[in-house]
N, C-alpha and C positions, 0 to 999 in steps of 0.2 A: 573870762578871757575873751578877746577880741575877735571876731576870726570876718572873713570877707565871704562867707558863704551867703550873704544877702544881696552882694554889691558884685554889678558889673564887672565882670575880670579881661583884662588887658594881658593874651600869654607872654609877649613882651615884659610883662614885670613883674611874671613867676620864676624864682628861681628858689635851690635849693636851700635850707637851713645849717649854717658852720658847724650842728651836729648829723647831718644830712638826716635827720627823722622824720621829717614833713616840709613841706613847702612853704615858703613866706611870698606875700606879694606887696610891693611897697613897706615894708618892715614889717607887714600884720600878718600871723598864722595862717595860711588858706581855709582851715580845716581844724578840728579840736584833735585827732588821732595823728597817734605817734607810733612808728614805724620801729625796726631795727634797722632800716637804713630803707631810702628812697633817690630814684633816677630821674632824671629832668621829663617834663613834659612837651611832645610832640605834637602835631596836630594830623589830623587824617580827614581825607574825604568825609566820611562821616563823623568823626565827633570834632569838629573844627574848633572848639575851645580848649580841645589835646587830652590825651589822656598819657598815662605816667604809670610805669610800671613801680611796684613797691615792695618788700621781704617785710615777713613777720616770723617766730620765731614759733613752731607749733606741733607737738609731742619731744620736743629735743631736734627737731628737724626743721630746716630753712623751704619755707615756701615761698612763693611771688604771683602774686596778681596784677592787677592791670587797674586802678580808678580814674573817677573823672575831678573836674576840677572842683566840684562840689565835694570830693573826698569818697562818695560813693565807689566799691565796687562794679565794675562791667564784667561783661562773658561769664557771670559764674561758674568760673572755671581756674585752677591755680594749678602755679608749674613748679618745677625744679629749681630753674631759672626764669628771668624773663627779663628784656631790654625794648630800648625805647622804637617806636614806629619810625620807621625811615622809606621814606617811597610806598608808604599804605601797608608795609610790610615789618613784622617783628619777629628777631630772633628769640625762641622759646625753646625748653626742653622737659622730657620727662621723662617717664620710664622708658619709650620710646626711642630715644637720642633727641639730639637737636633739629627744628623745622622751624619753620618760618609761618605765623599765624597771618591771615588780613585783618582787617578794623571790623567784622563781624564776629572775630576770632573763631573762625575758621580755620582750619591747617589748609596751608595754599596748596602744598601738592602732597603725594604719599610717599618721597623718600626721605630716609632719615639720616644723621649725618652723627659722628662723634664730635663737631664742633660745629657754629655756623658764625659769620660775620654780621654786617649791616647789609642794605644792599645802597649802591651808592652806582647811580649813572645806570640803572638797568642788570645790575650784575653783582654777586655778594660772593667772599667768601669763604671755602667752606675745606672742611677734613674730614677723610674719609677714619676708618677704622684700621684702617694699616697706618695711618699718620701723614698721610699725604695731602696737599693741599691742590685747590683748584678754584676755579670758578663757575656758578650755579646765574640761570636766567630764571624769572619770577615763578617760572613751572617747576622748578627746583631741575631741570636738565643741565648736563656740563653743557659749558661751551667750549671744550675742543676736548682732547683726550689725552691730552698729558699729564702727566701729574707730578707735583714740585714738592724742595723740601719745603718751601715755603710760598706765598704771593701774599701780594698786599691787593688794596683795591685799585680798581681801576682811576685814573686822574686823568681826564683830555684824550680815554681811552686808551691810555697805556698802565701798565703795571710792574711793579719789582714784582721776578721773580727768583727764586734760591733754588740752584739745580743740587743734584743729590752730591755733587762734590763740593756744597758749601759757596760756591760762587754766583755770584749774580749776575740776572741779564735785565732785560724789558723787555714785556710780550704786547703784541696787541690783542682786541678783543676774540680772536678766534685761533688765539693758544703760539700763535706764529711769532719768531722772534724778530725784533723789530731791527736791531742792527747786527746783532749777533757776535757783540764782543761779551767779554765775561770780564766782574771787577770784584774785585773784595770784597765788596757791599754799594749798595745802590739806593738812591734814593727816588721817589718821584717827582716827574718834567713839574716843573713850575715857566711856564711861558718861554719852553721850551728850550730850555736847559736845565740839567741834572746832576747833582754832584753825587760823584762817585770815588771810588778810594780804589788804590792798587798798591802794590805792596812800598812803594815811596811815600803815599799819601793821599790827600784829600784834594779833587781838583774839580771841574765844573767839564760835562760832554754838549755836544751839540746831539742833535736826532739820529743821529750817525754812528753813534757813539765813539767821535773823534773828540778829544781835548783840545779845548779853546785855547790854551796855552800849553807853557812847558813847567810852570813853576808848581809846587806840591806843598802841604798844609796841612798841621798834625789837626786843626779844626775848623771849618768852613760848612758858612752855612749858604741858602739858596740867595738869587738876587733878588732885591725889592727895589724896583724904581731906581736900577741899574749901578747899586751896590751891597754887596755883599760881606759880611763879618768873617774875619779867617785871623787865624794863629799858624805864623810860619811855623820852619823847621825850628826854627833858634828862638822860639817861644816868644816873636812880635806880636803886640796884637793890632789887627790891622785894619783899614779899610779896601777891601776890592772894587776897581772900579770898572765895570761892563762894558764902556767906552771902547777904551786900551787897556785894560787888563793891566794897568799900573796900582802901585799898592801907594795907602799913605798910612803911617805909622800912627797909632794912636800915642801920643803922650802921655805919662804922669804926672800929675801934680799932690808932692805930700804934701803943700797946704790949701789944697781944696776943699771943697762942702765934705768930703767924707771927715777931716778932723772933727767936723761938727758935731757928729754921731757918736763920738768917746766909747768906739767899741772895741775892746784890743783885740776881740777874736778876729780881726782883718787883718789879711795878710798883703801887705801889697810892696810893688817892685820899688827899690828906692832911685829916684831921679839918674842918681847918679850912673845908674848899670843900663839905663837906655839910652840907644844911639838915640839922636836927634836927625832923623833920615824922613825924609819927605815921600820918595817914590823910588820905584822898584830899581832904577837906575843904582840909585845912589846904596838903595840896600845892599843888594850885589857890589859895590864897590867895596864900601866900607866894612860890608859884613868878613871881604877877602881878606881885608886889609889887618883886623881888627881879632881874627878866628883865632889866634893865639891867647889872646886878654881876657875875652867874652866866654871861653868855653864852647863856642860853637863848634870847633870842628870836630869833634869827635862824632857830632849827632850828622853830621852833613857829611864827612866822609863815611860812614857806614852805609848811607843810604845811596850815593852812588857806590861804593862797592856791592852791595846787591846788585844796582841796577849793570854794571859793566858786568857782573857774573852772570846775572841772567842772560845776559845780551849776547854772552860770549858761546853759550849752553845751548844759545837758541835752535842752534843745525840741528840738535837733537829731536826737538820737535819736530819740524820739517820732515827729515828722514823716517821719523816714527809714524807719520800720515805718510809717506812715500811707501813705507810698507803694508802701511792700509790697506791702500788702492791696489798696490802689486798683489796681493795675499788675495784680492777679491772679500775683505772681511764686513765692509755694508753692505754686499748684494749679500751676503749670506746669510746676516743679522734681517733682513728684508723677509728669508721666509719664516715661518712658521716654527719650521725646527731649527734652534739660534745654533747647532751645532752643524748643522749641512753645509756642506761646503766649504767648510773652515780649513785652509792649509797648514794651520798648526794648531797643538796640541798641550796638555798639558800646562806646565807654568806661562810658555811664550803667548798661549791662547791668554790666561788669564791676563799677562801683563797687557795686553794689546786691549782688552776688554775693559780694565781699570781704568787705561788712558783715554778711551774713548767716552768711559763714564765722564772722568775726570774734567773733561772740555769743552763737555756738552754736547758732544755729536750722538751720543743715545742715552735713554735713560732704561729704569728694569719697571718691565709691567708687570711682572712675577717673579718667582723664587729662581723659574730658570728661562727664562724670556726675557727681551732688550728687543725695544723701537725704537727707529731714528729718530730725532729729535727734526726738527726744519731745518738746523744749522749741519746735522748728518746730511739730508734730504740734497743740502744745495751742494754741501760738497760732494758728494755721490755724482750730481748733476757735472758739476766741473770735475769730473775725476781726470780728463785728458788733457785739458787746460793744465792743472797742478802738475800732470807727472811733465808734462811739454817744458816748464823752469824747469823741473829737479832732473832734466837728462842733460842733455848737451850745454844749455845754458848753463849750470848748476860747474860743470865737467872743468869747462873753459874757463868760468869764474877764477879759478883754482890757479890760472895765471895773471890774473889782472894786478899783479905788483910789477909784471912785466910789461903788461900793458901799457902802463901809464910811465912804465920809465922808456920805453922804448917811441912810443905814441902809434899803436899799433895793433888789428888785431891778433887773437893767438889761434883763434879756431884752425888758420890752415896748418901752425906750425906742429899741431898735435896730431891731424887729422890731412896732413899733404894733401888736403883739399877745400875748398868754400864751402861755407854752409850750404848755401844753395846750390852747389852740386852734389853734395852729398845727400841734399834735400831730392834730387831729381834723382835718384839710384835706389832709395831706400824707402821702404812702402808702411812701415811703423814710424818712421819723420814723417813720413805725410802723411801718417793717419794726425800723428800728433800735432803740427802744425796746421791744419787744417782746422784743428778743435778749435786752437786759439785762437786764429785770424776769424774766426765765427763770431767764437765771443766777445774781441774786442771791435769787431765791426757795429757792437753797440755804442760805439766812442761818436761817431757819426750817423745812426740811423736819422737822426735828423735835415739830414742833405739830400735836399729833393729840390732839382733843379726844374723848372718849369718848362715841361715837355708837350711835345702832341703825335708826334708821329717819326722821329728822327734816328739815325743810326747811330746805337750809342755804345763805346767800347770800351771796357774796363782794361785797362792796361795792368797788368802785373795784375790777376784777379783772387788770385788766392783763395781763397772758401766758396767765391763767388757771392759771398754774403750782401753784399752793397748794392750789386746791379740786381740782384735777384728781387731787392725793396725796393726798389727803383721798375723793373718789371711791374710788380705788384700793382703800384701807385699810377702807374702807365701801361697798360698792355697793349697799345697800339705802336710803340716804338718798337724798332728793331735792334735786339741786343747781341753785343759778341762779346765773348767774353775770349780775352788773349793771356796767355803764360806760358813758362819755360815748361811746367808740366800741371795737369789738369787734376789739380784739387778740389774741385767743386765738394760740396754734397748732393748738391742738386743740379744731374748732368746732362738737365735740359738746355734746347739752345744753341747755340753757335760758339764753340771753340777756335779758337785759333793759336797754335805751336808758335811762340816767339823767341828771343834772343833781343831782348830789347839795350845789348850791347852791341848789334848788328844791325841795319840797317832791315827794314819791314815795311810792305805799303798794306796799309789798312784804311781803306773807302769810311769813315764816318763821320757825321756833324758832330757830336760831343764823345770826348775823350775825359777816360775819369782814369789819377793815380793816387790809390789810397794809401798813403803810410808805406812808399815805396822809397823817394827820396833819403828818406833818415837812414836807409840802412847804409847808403854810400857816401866814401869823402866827394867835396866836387868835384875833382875829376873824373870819376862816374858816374855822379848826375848830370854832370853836365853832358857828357855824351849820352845818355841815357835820351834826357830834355833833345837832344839835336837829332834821336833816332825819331823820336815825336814828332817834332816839326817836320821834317820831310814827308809825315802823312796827311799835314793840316793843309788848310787850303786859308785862303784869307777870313772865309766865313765861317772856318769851323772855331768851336771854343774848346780849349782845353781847362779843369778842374783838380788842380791838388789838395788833397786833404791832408793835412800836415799840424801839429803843434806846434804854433807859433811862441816861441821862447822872447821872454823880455825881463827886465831885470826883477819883478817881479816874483814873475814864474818861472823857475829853475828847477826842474826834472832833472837834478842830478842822479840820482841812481839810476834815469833810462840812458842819462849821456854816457854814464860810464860802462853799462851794458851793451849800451851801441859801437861803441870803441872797441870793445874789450872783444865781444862775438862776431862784428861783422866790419869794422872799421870804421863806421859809420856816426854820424851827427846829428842832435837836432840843431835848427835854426833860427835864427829872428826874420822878422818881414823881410831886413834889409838886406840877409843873405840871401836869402830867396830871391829879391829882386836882381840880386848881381847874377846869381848863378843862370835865372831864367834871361835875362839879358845877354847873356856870354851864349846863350843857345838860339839866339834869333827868336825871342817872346818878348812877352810885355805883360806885367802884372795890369790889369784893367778894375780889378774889385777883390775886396777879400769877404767875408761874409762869415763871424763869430758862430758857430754851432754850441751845441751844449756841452756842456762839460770844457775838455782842454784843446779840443780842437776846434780849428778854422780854414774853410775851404777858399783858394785862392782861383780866381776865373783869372782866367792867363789868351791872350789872342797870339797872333804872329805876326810880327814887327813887319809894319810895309814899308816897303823899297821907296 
């Protein structure tokens, strides 16, 4: 027999034998010994012509070693299992559990695992004994402390993971979740997009884990050089294209090269039962047209009827995290004893426990223990944010059929008063709005006007969030901060008591209004803007920070919340330009910030 143990070996042109017993190179045996089965060869720092793990069969039992390319045995030593070197490192087991040996074979570190992965990017991994998966760094240490019902390996540093209610997210490398949505199953970023499934279907997320489209797919796979293979609802099969996210329909042809093959066991679609549809336009058209003939509608209306029942169901969640928070049920999950602190008892504890399993905001580190998970973590963190929607906004909502038949808000007709003076009376509205103008003051933190020493006044200041980063970035200017009542958190500084529907003189070079205009129609910004200008002088500049709306970008659920709770609008440049013209200004510069916002430098129109 032939074998290449005297001739130069190329691991390039070792690969396995169609009975996998030994290895062939160039079609010739590597070696004269024959295995029960053999793994492909890897190479390692030290034996860089690869060595290759192999099973022999020996008292009735399956053992595995490790040789080299000459066939030889290395490590004198055999295992349980054993798999191929990956990053210097190989999974092995024995009586011990599973570890990870080096290329001296060696065990790399001393703990032991009921399973172990490859290690792939620095990180492998691995299951404990209770059945939980994680991930190990070369020392064999976790790298975070959660533990999943599942994870895969790391890809561009992110990972699938499966939390214990079966649903998936993406972590990165130190256990944290990366966008924090949850889907039916998830696949790994390939150039950073990811298909994932939700109970409609199979669709493609951004890093966000937002959907790049609306359309959904019983099969889809990732993009390669900006297309993608997918099978609609109504069994198309397709090409996706990364572009525009337009589909082209793959044709059949019964007399193509497949006749050739004279195999009956092929099943395929006959010409006649395919639309001849080009792109997603036209699918959508015809598919409407056609869902009586074709059999599609039965599978397309099911799937929006889940989706309009879930959607309809949805308060229920909302409410069920409203209780959350009200209950204090993370801070108490947070100590030690998961029962302290708990406001209910019995089933309602349990149910509340189930759902917070269920979502991901904790998982069980023991039989009677729960830790917040990061997605707990952040919502804990926004606990006043969340409840700040689900009170008054949440309340009012409850007339916005009125609203919009009326064009109107409703807050005063339930509450014979303005939000904003019920806001100046009530010391839990301002705790609660105070959270939120905090947190969305991150919408802007990027507005940092170029200062040295100047007086600068936050009009309508709210949290005082804005001028407080503006402090920070400038401590030599001099800051006021002006409102109807004093929400800061931070109550350093210069206040001043306004009514900025009232006339006010305030001495400053730059005037900042953040996210104040939207709440009102214009004829309360506009006297609002003309309470302004009577402070400015011709040197001073005035600053609104404002979402500038175009056709575009339409925030319709902020416009109809705006209407609905405080009567208010957002705008395009060119309202803004009118309204600030009608007040004696002048729009001078606008200047894009991050995200949806754009701050408008405004002067005062000279005589």
């Amino acid at each position: 027999m032939q074998t290449m143990l005297t001739q130069k070996i190329n691991l390039k042109d070792i690969c396995l034998s169609l009975c996998e017993t030994h290895h062939i190179c160039n079609g010739v045996p590597l070696y004269k010994e024959r295995y029960k089965k053999v793994l492909s060869y890897h190479k390692t720092t030290i034996f860089q012509d690869g060595i290759a793990p192999v099973f022999i069969e020996k008292d009735g039992k399956e053992e595995a070693f490790f040789i080299d390319t000459q066939g030889k045995g290395v490590f004198q030593k055999s295992f349980f299992k054993a798999f191929g070197f990956y990053e210097d490192l190989a999974a092995v087991s024995d009586e011990s559990g599973f570890y990870h040996i080096n290329d001296s074979g060696d065990s790399a570190y001393n703990n032991r695992f009921a399973w172990c992965g490859n290690f792939v990017n620095g990180a492998c991994v691995v299951r404990d004994k209770s059945g939980l998966y994680f991930h190990i760094d070369a020392q064999g240490k976790a790298l975070y402390g959660h533990r999943f019902s599942y994870v895969g390996d790391f890809v561009y540093n992110i990972a699938v993971a499966v939390l214990e209610n079966g649903k998936a997210t993406h972590i990165c490398k130190d256990g944290t979740f990366l966008h924090g949505k949850l889907f039916e199953s998830l696949e790994p970023y390939h150039k950073g997009v990811a298909v994932a499934k939700d109970s409609l279907g199979y669709f493609h997320i951004d890093k966000n884990g937002k959907a790049l489209y609306a359309d959904r797919f019983t099969k889809l796979e990732p993009f390669y050089n900006g297309r993608a293979f997918a099978t609609t609802l109504c069994g198309k099969q397709c090409i996706l294209n990364e572009k525009d996210y337009s589909l082209e329909v793959l044709e059949s042809n019964p007399n193509g090269w497949v006749q050739d093959l004279e195999c009956k066991q092929w099943d395929i679609e006959s010409k006649q039962n395919l639309d001849s549809i080009k792109d997603i336009s036209c699918l959508r058209t015809q598919y409407d047209k056609n869902m009586e003939s074709n059999g599609i509608k039965d599978k397309t209306s099911i799937a929006y009827q889940r989706y309009f029942s879930k959607l309809a169901f949805s308060f229920m969640s909302l409410q069920i995290l409203r209780s959350v928070f009200e209950l204090g049920v993370l801070e108490s999950l947070q100590d030690k004893d998961s029962n302290k602190g708990f406001k209910t008892q019995g089933y309602s504890q349990t149910l509340l426990i189930d759902w917070l399993l269920q979502n991901g905001f904790i998982y069980k580190s023991t039989q009677s223990s729960y830790i917040l998970t990061a997605k707990g973590q952040e919502a804990l963190r926004l606990k006043k944010v969340f409840l700040y929607w689900l009170d008054l906004p949440y309340l009012v909502a409850h007339k916005l059929p009125e609203s919009l038949r009326e064009n109107k808000e409703m807050f005063s007709s339930i509450f014979n008063a303005g939000y904003f003076d019920i806001l100046h009376k009530d010391s839990k509205q301002q705790e609660l709005f105070s959270a939120m103008a905090h947190f969305y003051a991150s919408d802007y933190s990027d507005f940092v006007p170029i200062l040295h020493n100047e007086v600068v006044c936050d009009i309508g200041c709210g949290s005082g969030a804005l001028l407080d980063s503006i402090v920070k970035k400038y401590p030599n200017i001099h800051a006021i901060y002006a409102d109807k009542t004093d929400l800061r958190m931070n109550k350093s500084g210069v206040f001043i008591e306004i009514d900025f529907f009232l006339p006010f003189s305030i001495q400053a070079d730059v005037f900042i209004m953040s996210r104040i205009l939207h709440d009102y129609d214009d004829c309360k910004a506009i006297k609002i803007l003309q309470n302004v200008a009577k402070s400015m002088t011709k040197e001073s500049k005035l600053y609104i920070i404002e979402s500038l709306q175009d056709e575009k970008k339409q925030d319709i659920e902020v416009k109809v919340h705006l209407l609905n709770f405080l009567g208010g609008m957002e705008r395009s440049l060119m309202e803004y330009e009118s309204i600030v013209s009608k007040s004696g200004l002048k729009i001078v510069g606008v200047t894009k910030l991050q995200g949806i916002m754009s701050a408008m430098e405004i002067r005062k129109e000279q005589k």
